[in-house]
C-alpha positions as a LaTeX table, in Angstrom:
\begin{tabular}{lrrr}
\hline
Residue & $x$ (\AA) & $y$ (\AA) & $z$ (\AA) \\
\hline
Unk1 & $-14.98$ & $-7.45$ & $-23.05$ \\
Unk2 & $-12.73$ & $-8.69$ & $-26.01$ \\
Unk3 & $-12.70$ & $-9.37$ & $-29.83$ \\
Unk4 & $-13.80$ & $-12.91$ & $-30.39$ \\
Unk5 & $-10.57$ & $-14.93$ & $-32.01$ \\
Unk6 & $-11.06$ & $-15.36$ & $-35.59$ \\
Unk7 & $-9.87$ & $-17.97$ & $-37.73$ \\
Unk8 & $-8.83$ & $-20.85$ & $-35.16$ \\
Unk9 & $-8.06$ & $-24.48$ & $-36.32$ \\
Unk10 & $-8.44$ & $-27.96$ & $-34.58$ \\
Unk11 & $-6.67$ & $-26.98$ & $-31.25$ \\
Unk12 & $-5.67$ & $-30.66$ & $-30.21$ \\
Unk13 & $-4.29$ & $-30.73$ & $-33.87$ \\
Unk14 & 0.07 & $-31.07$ & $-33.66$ \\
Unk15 & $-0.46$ & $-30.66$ & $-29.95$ \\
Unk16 & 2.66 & $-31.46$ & $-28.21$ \\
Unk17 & 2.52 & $-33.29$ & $-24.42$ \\
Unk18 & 5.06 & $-34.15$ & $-22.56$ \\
Unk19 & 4.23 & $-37.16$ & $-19.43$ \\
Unk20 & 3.70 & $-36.11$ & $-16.39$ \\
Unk21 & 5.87 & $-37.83$ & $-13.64$ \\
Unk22 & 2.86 & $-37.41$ & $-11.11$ \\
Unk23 & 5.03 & $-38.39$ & $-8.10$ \\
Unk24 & 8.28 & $-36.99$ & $-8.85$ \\
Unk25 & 6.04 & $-34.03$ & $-9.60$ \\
Unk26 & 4.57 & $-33.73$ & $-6.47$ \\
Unk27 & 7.29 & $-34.26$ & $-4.09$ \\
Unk28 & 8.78 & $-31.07$ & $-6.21$ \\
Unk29 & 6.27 & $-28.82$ & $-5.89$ \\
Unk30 & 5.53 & $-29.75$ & $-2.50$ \\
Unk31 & 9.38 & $-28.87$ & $-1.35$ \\
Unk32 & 8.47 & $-25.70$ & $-3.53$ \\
Unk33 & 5.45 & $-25.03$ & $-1.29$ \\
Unk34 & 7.45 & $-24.78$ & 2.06 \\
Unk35 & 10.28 & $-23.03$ & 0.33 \\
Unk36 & 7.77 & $-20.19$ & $-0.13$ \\
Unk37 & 6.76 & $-20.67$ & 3.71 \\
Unk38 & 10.04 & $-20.67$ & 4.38 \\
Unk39 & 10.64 & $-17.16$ & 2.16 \\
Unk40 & 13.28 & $-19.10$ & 0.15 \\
Unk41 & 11.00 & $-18.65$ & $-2.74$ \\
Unk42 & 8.06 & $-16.98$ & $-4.15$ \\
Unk43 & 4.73 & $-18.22$ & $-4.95$ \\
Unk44 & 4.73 & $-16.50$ & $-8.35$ \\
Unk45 & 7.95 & $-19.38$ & $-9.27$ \\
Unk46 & 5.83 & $-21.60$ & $-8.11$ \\
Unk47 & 3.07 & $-21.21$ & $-10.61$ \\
Unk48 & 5.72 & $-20.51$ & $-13.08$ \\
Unk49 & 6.69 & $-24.08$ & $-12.76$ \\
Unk50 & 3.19 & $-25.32$ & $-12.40$ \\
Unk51 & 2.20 & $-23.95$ & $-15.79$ \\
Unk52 & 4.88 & $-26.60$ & $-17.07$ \\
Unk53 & 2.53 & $-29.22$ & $-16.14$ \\
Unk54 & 0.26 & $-28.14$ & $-19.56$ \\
Unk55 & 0.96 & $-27.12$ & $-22.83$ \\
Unk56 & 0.33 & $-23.66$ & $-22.95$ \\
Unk57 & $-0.51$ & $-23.35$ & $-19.02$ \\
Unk58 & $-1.46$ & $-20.21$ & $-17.34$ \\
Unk59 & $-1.66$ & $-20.78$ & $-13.48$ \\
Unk60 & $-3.52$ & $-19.22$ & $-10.94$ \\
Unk61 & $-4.79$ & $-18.87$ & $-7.11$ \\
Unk62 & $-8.63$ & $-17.90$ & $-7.71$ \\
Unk63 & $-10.90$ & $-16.48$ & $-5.12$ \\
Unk64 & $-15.00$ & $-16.90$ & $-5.76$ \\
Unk65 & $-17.55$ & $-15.82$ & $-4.06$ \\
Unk66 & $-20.36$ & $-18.35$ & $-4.75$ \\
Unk67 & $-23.17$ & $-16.31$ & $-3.31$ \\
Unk68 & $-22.44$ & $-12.86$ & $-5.34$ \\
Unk69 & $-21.57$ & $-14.88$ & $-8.36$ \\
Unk70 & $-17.95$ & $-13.25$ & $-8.40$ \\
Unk71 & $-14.53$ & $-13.66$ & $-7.88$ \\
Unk72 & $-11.05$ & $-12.64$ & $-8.64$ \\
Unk73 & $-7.12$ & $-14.12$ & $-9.67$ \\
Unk74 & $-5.90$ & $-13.51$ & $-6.94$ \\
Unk75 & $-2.08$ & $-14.30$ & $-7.94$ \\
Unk76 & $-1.02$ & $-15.86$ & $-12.22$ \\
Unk77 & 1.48 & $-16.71$ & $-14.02$ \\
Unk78 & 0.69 & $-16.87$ & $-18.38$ \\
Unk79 & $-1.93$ & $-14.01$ & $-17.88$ \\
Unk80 & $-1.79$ & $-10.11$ & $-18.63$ \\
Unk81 & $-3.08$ & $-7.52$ & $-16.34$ \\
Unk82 & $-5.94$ & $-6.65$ & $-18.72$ \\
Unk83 & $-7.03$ & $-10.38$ & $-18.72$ \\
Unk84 & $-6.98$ & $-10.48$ & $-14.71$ \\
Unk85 & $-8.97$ & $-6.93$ & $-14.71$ \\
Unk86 & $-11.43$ & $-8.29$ & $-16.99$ \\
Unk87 & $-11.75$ & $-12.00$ & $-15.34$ \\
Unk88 & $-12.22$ & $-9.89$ & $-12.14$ \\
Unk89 & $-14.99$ & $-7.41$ & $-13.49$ \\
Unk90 & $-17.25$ & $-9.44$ & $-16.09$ \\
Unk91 & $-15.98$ & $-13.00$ & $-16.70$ \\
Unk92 & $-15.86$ & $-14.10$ & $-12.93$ \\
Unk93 & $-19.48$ & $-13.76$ & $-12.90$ \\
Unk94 & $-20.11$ & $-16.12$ & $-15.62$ \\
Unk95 & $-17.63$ & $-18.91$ & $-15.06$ \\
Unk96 & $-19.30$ & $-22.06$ & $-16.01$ \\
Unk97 & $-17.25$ & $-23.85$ & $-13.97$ \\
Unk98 & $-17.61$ & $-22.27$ & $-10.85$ \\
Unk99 & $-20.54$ & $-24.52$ & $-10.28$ \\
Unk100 & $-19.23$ & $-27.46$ & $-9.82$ \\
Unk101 & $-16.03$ & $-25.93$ & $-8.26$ \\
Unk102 & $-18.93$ & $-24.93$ & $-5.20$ \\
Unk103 & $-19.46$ & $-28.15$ & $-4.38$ \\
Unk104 & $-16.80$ & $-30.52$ & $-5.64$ \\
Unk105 & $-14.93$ & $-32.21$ & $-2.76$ \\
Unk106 & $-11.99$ & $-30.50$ & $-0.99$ \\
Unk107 & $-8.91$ & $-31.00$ & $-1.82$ \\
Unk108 & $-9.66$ & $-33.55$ & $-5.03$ \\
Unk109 & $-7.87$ & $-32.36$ & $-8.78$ \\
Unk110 & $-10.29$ & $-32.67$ & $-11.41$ \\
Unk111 & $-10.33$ & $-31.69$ & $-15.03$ \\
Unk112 & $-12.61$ & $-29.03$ & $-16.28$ \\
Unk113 & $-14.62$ & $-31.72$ & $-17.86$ \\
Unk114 & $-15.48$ & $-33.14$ & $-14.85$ \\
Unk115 & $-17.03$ & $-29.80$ & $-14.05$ \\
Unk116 & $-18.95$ & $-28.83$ & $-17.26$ \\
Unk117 & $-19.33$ & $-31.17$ & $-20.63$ \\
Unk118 & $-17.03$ & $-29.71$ & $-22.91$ \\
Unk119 & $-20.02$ & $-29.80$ & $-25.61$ \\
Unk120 & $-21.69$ & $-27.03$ & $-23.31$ \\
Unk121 & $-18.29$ & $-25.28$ & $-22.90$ \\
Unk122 & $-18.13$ & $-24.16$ & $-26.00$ \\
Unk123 & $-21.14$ & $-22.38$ & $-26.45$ \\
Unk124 & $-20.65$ & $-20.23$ & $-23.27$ \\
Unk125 & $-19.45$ & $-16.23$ & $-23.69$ \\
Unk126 & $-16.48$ & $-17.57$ & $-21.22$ \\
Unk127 & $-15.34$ & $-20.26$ & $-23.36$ \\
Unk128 & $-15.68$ & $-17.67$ & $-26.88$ \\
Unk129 & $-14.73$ & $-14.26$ & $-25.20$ \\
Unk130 & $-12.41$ & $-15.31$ & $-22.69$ \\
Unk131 & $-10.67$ & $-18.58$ & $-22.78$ \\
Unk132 & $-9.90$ & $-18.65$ & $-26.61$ \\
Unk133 & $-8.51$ & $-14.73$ & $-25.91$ \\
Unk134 & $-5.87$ & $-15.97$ & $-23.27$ \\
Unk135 & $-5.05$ & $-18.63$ & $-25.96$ \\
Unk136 & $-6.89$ & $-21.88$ & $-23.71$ \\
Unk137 & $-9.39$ & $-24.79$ & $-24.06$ \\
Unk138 & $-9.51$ & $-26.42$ & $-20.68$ \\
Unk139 & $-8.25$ & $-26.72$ & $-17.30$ \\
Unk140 & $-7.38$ & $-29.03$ & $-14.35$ \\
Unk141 & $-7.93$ & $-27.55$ & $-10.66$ \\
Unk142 & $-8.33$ & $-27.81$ & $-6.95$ \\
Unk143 & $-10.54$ & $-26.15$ & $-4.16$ \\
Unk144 & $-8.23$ & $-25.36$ & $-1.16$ \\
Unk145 & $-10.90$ & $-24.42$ & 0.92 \\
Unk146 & $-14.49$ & $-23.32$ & 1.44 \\
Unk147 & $-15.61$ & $-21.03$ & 4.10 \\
Unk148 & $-18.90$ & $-18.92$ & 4.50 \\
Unk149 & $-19.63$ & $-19.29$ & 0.54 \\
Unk150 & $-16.54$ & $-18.51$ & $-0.92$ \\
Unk151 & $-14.04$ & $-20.93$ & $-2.39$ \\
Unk152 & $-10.04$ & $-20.89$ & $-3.10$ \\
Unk153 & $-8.81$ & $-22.92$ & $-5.83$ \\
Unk154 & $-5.51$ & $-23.26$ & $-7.55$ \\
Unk155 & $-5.98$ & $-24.10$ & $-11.32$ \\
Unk156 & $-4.18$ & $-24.20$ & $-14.48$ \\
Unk157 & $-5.60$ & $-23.35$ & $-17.75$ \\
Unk158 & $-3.94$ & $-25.33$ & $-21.03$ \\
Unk159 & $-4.37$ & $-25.45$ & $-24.59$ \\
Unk160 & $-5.09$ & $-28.65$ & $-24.54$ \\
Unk161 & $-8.58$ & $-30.31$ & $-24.52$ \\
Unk162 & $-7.98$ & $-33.73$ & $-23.82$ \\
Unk163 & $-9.16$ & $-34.32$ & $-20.81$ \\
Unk164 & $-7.00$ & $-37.79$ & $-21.00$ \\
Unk165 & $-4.27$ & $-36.15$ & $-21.26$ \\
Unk166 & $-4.77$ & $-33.49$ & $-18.26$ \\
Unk167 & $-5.81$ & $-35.93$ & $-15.56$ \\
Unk168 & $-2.26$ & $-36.50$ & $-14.64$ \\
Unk169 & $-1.74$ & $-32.61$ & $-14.00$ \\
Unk170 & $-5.31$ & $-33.05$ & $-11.46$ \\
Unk171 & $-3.47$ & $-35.76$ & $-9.80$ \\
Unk172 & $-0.64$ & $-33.47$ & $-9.42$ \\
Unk173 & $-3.14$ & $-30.66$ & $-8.14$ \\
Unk174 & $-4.50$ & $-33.60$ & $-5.31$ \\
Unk175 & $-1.14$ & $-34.30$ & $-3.69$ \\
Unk176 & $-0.06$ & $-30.28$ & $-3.48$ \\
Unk177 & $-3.71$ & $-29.78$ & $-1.70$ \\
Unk178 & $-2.87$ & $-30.64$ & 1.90 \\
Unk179 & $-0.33$ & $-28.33$ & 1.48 \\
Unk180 & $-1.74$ & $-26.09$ & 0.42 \\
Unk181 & $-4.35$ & $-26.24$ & 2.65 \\
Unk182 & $-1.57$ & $-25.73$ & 6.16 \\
Unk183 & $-0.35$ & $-22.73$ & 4.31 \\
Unk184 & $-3.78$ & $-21.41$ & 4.08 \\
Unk185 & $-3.81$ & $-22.35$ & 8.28 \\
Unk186 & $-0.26$ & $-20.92$ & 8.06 \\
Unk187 & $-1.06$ & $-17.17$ & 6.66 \\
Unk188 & $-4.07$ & $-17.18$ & 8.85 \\
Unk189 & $-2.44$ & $-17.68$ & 12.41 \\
Unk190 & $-0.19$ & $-14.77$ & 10.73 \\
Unk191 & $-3.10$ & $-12.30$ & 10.37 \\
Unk192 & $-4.50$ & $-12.92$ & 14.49 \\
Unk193 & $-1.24$ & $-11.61$ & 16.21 \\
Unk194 & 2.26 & $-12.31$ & 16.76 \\
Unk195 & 4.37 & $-9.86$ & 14.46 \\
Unk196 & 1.59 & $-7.70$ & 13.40 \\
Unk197 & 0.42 & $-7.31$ & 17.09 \\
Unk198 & 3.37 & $-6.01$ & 18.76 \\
Unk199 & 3.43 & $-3.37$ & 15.59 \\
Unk200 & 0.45 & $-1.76$ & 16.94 \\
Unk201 & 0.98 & $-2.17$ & 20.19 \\
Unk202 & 3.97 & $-0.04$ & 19.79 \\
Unk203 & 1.62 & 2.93 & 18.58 \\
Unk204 & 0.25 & 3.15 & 22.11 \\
Unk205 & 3.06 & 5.32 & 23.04 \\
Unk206 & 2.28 & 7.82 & 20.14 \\
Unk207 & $-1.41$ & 8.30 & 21.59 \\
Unk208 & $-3.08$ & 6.82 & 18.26 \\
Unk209 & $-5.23$ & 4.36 & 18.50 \\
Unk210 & $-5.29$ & 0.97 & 16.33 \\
Unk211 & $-8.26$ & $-0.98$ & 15.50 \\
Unk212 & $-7.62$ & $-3.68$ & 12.63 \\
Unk213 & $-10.53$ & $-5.55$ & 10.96 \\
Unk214 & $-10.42$ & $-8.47$ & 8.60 \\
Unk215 & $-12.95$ & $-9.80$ & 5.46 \\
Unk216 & $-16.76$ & $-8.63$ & 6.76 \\
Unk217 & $-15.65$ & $-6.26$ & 9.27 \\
Unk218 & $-14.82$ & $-8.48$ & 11.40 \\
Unk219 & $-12.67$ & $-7.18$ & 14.60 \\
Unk220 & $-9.11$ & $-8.92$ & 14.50 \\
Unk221 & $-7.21$ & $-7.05$ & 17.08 \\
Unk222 & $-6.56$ & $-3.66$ & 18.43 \\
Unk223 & $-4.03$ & $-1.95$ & 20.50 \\
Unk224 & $-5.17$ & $-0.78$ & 23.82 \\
Unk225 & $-6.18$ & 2.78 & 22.87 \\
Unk226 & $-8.11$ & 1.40 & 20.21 \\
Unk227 & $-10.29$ & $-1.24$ & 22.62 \\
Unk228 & $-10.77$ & 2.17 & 24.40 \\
Unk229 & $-12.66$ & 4.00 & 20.98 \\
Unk230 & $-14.27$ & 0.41 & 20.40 \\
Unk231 & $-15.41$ & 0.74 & 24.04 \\
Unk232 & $-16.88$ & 4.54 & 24.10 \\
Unk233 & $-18.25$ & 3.59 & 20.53 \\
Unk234 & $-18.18$ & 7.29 & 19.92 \\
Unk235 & $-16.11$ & 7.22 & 16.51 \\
Unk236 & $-16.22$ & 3.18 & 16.26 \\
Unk237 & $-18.11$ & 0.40 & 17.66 \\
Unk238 & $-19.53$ & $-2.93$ & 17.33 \\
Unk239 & $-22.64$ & $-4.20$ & 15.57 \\
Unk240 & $-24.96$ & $-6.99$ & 17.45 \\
Unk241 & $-23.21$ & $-9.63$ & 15.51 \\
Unk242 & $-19.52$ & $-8.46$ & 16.12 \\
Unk243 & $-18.68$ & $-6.64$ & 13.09 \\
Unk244 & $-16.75$ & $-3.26$ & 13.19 \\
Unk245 & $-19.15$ & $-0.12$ & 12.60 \\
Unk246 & $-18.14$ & 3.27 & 12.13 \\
Unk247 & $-19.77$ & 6.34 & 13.14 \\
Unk248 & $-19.34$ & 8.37 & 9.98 \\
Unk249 & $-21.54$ & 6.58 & 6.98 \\
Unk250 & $-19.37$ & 7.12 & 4.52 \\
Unk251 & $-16.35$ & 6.26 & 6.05 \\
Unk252 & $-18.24$ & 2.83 & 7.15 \\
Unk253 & $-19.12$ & 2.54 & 3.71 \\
Unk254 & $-15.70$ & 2.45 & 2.07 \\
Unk255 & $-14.99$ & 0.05 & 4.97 \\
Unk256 & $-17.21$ & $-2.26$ & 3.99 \\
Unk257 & $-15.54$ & $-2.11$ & 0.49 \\
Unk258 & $-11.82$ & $-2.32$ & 1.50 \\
Unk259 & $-12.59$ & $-5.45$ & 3.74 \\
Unk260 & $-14.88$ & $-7.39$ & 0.86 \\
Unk261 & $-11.47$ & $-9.12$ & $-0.27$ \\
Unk262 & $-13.46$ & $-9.17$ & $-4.23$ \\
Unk263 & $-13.83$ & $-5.37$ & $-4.85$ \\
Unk264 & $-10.76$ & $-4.15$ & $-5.23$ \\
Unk265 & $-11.55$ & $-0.83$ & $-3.33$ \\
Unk266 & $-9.12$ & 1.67 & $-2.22$ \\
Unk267 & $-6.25$ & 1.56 & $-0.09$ \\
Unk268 & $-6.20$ & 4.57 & 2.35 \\
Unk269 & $-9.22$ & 6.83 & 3.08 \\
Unk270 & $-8.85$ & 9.49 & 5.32 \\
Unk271 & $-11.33$ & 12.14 & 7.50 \\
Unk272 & $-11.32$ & 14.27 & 10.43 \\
Unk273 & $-14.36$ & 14.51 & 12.92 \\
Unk274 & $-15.19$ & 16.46 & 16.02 \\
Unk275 & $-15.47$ & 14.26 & 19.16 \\
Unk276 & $-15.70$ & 14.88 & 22.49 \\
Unk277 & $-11.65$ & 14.60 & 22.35 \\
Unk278 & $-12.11$ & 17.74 & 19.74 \\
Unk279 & $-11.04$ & 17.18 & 16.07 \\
Unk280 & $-9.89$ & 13.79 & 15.49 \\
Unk281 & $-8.40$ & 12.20 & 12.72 \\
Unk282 & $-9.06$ & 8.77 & 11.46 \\
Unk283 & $-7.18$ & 7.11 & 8.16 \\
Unk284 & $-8.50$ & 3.81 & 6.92 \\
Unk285 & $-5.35$ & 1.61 & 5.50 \\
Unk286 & $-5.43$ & $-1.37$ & 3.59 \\
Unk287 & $-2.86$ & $-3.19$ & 5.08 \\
Unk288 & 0.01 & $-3.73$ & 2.51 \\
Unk289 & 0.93 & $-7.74$ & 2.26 \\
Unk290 & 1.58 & $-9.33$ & $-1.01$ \\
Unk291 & $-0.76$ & $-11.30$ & $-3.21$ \\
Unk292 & $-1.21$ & $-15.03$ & $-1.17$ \\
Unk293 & $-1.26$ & $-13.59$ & 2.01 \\
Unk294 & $-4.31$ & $-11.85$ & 1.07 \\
Unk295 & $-5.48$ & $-14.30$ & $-0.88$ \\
Unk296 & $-5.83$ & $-17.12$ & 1.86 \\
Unk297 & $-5.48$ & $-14.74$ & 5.19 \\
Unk298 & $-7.82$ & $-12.22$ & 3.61 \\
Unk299 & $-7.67$ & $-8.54$ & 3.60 \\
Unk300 & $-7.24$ & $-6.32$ & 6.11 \\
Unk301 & $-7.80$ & $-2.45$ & 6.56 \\
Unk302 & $-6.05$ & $-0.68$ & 9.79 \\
Unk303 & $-8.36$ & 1.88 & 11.32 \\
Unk304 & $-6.14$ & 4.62 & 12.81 \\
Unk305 & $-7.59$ & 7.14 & 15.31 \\
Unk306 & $-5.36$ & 9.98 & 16.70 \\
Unk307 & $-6.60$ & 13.65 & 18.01 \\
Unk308 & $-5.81$ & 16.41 & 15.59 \\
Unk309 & $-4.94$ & 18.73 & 18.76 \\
Unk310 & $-1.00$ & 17.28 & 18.05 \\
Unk311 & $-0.92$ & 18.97 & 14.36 \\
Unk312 & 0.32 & 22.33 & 15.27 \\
Unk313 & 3.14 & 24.99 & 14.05 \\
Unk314 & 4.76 & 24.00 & 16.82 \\
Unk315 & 5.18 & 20.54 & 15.97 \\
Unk316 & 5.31 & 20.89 & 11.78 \\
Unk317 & 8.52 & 23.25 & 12.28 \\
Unk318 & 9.97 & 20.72 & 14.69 \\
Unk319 & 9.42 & 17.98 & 12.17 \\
Unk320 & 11.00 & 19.95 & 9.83 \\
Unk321 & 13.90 & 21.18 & 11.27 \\
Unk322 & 14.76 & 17.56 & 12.43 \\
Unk323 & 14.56 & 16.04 & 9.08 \\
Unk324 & 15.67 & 19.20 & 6.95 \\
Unk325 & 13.29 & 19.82 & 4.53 \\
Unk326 & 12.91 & 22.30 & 1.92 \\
Unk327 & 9.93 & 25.05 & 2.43 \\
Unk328 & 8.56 & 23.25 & $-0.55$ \\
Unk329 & 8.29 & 19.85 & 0.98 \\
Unk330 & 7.38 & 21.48 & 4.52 \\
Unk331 & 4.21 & 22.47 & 2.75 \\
Unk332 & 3.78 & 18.98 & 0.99 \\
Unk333 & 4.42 & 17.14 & 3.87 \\
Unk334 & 1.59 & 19.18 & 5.71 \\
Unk335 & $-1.04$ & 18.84 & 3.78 \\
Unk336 & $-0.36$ & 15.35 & 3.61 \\
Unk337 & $-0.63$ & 15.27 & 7.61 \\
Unk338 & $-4.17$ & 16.95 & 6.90 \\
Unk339 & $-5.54$ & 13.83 & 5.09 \\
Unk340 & $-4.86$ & 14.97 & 1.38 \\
Unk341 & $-3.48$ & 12.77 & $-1.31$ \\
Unk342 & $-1.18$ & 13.40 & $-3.28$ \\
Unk343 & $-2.89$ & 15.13 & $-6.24$ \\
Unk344 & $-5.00$ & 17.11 & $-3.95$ \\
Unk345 & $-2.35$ & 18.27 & $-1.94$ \\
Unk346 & $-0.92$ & 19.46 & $-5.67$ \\
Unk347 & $-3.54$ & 21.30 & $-6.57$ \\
Unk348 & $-4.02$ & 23.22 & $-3.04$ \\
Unk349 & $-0.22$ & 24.26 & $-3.47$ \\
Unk350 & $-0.76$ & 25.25 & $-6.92$ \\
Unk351 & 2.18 & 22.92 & $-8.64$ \\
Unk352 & 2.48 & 19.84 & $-10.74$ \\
Unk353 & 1.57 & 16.22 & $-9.22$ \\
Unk354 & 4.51 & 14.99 & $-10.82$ \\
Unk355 & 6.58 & 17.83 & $-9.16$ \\
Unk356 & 4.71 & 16.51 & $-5.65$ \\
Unk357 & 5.48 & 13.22 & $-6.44$ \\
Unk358 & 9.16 & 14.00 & $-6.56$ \\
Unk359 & 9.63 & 15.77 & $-3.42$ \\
Unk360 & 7.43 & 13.09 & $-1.12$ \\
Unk361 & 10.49 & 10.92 & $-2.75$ \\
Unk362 & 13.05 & 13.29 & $-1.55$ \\
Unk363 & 10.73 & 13.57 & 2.05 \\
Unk364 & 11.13 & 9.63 & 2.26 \\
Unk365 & 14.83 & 9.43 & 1.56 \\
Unk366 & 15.33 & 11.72 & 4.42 \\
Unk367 & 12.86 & 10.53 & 7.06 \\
Unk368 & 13.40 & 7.13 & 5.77 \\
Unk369 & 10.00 & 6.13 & 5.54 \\
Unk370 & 8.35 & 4.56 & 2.30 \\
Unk371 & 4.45 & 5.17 & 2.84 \\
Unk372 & 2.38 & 8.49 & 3.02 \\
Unk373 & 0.92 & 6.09 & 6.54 \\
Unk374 & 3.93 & 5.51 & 7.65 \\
Unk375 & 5.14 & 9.74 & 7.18 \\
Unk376 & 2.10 & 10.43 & 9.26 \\
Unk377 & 2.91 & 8.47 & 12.55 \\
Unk378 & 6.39 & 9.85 & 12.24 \\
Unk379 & 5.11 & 13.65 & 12.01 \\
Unk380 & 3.33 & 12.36 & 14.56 \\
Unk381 & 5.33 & 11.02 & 16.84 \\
Unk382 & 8.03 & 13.34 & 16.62 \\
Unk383 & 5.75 & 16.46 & 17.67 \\
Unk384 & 4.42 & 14.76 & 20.75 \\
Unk385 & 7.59 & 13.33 & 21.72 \\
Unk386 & 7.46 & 9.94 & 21.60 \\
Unk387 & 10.30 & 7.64 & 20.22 \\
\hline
\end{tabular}
């Protein structure tokens, strides 16, 4: 995956460490933690500052699965995209450390030598290929939590091999852990209702129907029309054990994939099918949420049903007239309705996708949405009157 480093000295030689006040530490980061709760900061400063902990530190909030051998970053600080990408597609599954990181105790720091001699380190690919790329030697880290064979961990990788001199940072890593672990409870409670379920409730009144499902295909909530599809199990249904099914096989398919919270998968996915309703149309959406919320509520794709008997003339001109398009972004805006994407929807109109591109910006600006989703419902609900 990359160039093996050439030429490397001693790397404990003219190391510089700095002491780590483990307490006064702690209680910092810890204030930090609720802060981002709280919104009055962002996890991403918070693993800035963490990476002061170790000379050269890179931090990160990893997600493993230990049964598929894989896993992800799921939010860093020290690392570039292409190092995340390739962590993510090769290096994940050949970790050494992972290991003991699947069955060290909850919630206790340790150094990465406490996981894997160092001697045995460095003769793995992931010590050669991938830790002396991103500039490191070792690490200190923390399982958050362990749940149907996957693990989240916060770590920090260093340039320094001493694993003396990193056990204060694992200390460090043991206090923020309880935190940690009620703002894993925290985003969780977020993803089973509250906000999120008075959103799609809302959608009732535009006839579409809302079925959400979380990491396995497991059924988180729906709005009432949506119980109702789950019920005639004529588009979607339920499996013996619980999980959500759907009656197209290729639709279920890229399910699967957009709810495996590894893969990275797509975000929307899009089909119509003939029910008993007639034509209906049915958009898979990975819901949008940033980095930690996925990372310790897990992902979660929207199924949205609605009948494609409401796309007519009638109610495309009407959308149009309200919002004053252009003829040009009439016809973009329509075949977006229809399920294309973007580039598709270029090439059926026989212009550039940049030039689409611009004019779903100009489309937004005036019906003051931000997602092709979101322009959808509104076409939606403007043509069958709802508000």
């Amino acid at each position: 995956m990359f160039s093996k480093p050439q030429g490397r000295g001693d790397p404990a030689q003219n190391m510089a460490y700095h002491v780590v006040n483990v307490e006064r530490t702690t209680d910092h980061l810890v204030d930090l933690i609720y802060a981002c709760l709280l919104g009055e900061a962002t996890w991403q400063r918070f693993l800035d500052e963490l990476n002061s902990l170790l000379p050269g530190g890179k931090s990160l909030f990893l997600l493993h699965d230990t049964v598929r051998h894989m896993g992800s970053f799921s939010l860093a600080s020290g690392l570039r995209e292409d190092d995340l990408i390739a962590y993510s597609q090769h290096y994940s599954k050949i970790n050494p450390w992972m290991r003991g990181a699947a069955i060290r105790p909850i919630g206790l720091g340790v150094v990465s030598e406490q996981m894997l001699e160092r001697a045995d380190l460095v003769q793995t690919e992931y010590y050669c290929d991938f830790l002396r790329h991103v500039d490191c030697e070792a690490a200190v880290g923390v399982t958050i939590t362990r749940e149907n064979g996957r693990l989240f961990a916060l770590s920090t990788l260093t340039a320094n091999p001493d694993p003396d001199d990193n056990m204060a940072a694992a200390k460090v890593l043991t206090g923020l852990s309880p935190h940690l672990h009620k703002a894993f409870r925290f985003y969780r409670g977020q993803t089973q209702g509250g906000k999120a379920e008075n959103q799609i409730t809302i959608l009732d009144h535009a006839d579409i129907g809302v079925v959400v499902v979380g990491e396995g295909g497991v059924l988180r909530r729906t709005n009432s029309l949506g119980g109702r599809h789950l019920e005639a199990g004529e588009l979607v249904g339920l499996s013996p054990v619980g999980r959500v099914t759907l009656r197209d096989r290729t639709a279920h398919g890229v399910l699967r994939e957009m709810v495996d919270g590894i893969a990275a998968g797509p975000r929307l996915h899009s089909y119509v099918i003939t029910t008993s309703q007639g034509p209906t149309k049915v958009t898979l959406a990975k819901i949008c949420r940033d980095a930690l919320t996925d990372f310790f509520g897990g992902p979660a794709v929207a199924i949205i049903i609605d009948t494609a008997s409401w796309y007519s003339s009638a109610g495309i001109a009407s959308f149009a007239h309200r919002f004053r398009l252009t003829p040009a972004e009439l016809r973009l805006a329509d075949a977006l309705g229809r399920g294309a994407s973007v580039r598709e929807a270029a090439g059926s109109l026989g212009i550039a996708e940049g030039t689409a591109r611009q004019q779903l910006k100009s489309i937004f600006r005036k019906t003051g949405v931000s997602r092709q989703s979101e322009l959808v419902i509104c076409m939606h609900s403007l043509s069958t009157g709802a508000t």
